[in-house]
N, C-alpha and C positions, 0 to 999 in steps of 0.2 A: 512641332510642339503639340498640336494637336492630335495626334497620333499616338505620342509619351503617354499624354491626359487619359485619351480614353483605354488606353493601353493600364494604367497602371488603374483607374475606375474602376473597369472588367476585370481585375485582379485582387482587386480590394474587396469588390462583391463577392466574387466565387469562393475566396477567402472565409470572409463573413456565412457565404450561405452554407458551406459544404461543411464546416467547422461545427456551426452553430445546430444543421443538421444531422451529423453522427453524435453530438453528445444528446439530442432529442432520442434517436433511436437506440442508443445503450441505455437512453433511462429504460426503455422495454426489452431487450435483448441481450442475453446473454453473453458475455467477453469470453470467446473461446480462444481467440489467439490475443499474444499481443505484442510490439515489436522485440522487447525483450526476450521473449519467448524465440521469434524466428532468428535473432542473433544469436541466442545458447546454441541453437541447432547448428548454424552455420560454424560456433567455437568444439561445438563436440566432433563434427565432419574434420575441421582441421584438424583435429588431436589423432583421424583418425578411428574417432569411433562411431559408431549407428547413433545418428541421431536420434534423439526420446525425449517426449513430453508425456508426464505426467500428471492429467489435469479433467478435473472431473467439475462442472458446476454443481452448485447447489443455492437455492434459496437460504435465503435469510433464517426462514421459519424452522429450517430444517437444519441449523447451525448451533449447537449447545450455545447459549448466550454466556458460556465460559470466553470462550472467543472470542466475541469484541470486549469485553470487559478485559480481558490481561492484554490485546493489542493496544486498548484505550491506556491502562495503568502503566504500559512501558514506553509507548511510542509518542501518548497523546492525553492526557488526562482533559486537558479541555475541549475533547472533540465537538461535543452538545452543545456548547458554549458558545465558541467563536464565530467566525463567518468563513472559515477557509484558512485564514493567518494568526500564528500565536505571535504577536509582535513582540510581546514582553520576553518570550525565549529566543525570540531571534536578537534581539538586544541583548539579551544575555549570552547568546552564544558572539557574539562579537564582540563582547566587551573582554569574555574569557582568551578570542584569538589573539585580540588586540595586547594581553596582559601577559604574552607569551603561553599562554594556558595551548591543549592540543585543539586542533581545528574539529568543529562536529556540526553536524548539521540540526537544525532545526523546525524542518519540514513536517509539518500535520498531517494526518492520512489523508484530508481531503486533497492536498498536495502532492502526497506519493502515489495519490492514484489518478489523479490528471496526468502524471508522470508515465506512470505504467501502460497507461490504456492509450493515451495519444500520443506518445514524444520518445526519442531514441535517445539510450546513454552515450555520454561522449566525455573526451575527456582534455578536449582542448578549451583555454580559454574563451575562445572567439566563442567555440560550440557551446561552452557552458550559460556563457550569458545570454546566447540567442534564447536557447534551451527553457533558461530560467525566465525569460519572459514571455514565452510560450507556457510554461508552467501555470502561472502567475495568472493569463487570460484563459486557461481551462478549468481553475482552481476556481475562476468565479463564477464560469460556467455551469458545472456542474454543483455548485452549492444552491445556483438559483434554481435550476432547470430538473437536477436529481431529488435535491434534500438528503437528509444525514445517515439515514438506512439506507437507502440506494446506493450511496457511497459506501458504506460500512461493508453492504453486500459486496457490490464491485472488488472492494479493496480485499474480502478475504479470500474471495475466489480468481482474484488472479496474481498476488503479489507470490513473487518467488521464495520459494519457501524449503530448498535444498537444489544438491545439483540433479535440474528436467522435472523437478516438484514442484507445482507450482497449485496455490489453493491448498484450503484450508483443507478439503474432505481429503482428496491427495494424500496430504503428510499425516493425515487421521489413521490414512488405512494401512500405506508404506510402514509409518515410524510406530505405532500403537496396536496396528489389527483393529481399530475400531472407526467408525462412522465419526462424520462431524455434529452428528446430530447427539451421542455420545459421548464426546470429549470430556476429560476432565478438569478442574480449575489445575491443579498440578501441569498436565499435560499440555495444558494451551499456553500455563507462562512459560514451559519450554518450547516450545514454538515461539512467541514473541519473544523472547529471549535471544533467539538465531538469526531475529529478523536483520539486523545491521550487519552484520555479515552471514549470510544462511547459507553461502557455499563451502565457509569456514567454519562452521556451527554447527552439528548435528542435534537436533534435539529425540533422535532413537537411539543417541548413545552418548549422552551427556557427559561432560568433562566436571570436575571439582563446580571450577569458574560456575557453568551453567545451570549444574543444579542449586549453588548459593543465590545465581542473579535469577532462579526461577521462583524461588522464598518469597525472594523483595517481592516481585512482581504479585506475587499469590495475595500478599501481607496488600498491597496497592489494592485488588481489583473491589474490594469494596469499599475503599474511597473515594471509586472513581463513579460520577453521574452513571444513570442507567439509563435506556433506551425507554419512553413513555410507558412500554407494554410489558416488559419486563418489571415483577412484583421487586420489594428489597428483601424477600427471604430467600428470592430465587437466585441471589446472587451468592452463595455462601457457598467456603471452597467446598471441594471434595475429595 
């Protein structure tokens, strides 16, 4: 019994310390890989072809502030807001499955990027819930430890954003020919646009659908809060 005790203690700490310690070091450190990323490699080997990543960091500073503003107006409008969770869409998204409505998820970027950078897709139930309460204990993590640009940054340089594209500057150069420092409001709500499905979504060759659901988006980004340092004229399409 004593053995169990300090058996699961010393597992509880290492836990605690290792956890608590890599999201210290990505508030300073750039996200080059992340597990999503080594599993597309391992899906593109099995199809057969030359694995590829596509994926360039960049700073915050150096990211058209079109880009969080249309990932904030389609993904997240309360990002600034909250603490990590919009409970009121997530209630709302349950109330819709519960009503027969289609299932969707309600996850914040501070959540899809605790997602991203710590934790593997799965798609069993047992994995999903473990998953999700892994989620859940990164998501407050890094709300306390990063803050909401740190997270902004994270979430645009490394969510997946086509197939082996991943980040924001990436899909700037691939889909546009242009820098993320460059982007336009047009351009970036086709990019957030793709994001719910980006391997099914192109946004360098938009369909009907994507260029109407890239309007909304455009119509959104100046409704949506801005970042401290960002002026309100700076936000205006282009």
């Amino acid at each position: 019994m004593k053995f169990i005790k300090r058996w699961v203690r010393n597992t509880l700490i290492f836990f605690f310390v290792s956890t608590i310690g890599a999201v210290v070091a990505f508030k300073y450190m750039p996200v080059y890989f992340t597990p999503l990323m080594i599993i597309r490699c391992a899906e593109q080997a099995t199809r057969g072809e030359v694995p590829h990543i596509d994926h360039k960091w960049v700073p915050l500073s150096e990211i058209s502030h079109n880009a969080p503003q249309a990932v904030m107006a389609s993904e997240d409008n309360l990002f600034l807001d909250h603490n990590g969770f919009d409970f009121k869409e997530i209630l709302k998204a349950q109330a819709e499955a519960q009503g027969g409505g289609r299932v969707r998820g309600a996850s914040t970027i501070s959540q899809q990027t605790a997602k991203n950078v710590f934790l593997w897709p799965g798609n069993s139930t047992a994995s999903k819930w473990v998953r999700k309460g892994f989620e859940v204990y990164f998501t407050v993590l890094i709300e306390k430890i990063w803050g909401k640009e740190r997270i902004m940054e994270v979430y645009l340089n490394s969510i997946e954003m086509g197939d082996g594209i991943y980040g924001i500057e990436a899909v700037s150069v691939i889909n546009f020919h242009s820098r993320a420092s460059n982007i336009t409001a047009k351009q970036a709500a086709l990019v957030a646009a793709t994001l719910p499905d980006p391997l099914h979504r192109d946004s360098g060759h938009p369909t009907p659908w994507l260029n109407k659901r890239s309007k909304q988006i455009v119509d959104l980004m100046g409704k949506v809060k801005t970042f401290p340092h960002v002026t309100s004229e700076s936000t205006g399409a282009k």
